[in-house]
C-alpha angles and dihedrals in degrees: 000000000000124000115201109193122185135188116258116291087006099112089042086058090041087054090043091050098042109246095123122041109212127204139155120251127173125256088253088072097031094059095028124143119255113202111218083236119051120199117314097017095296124126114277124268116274114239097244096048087053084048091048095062097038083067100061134204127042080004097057094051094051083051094041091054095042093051084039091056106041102031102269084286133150097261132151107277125244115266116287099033122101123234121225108232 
C-alpha cells in the first residue's frame, strides 16, 4: 500500500492549478476487483484510468489516449494523474 502525504493547502493548490483531476466514483469501482490479467491477456486497467472514463468528456479522452499509448497496462500514469495503490 502507498501513502501520499502533502503540506497543508498544498493539494487544494495542486486542484486549483490543475494538476489532479478530482470525480466521484461509487464504492463498486473503487473496491473492485482487478484481475492480474486484463482482457486479452494485457495487464488490467488502472483505476484511475476506469474513473477517468466514467467521467466522461475531456476525462474519458485523456484516459482513452493513455490506454491507447501504453497497452492498456498498469503502468505508471502520466503526470498529473493520480495511481491507485
Amino acid at each position: 500500500m502507498q501513502a501520499t502525504k502533502w503540506a497543508p493547502g498544498a493539494l487544494e493548490q495542486q486542484v486549483a492549478d490543475g494538476v489532479w483531476k478530482p470525480c466521484r466514483v461509487s464504492k463498486e469501482v473503487l473496491l473492485k476487483i482487478r484481475e492480474r490479467d486484463g482482457p486479452r491477456g494485457l495487464p488490467p486497467k488502472p483505476l484511475w484510468t476506469e474513473a477517468m472514463e466514467l467521467c466522461g468528456g475531456e476525462y474519458a479522452a485523456q484516459a482513452e489516449a493513455f490506454l491507447n499509448s501504453n497497452g492498456g497496462g498498469d503502468e505508471l500514469a502520466p503526470s498529473g494523474f493520480a495511481e491507485d495503490p
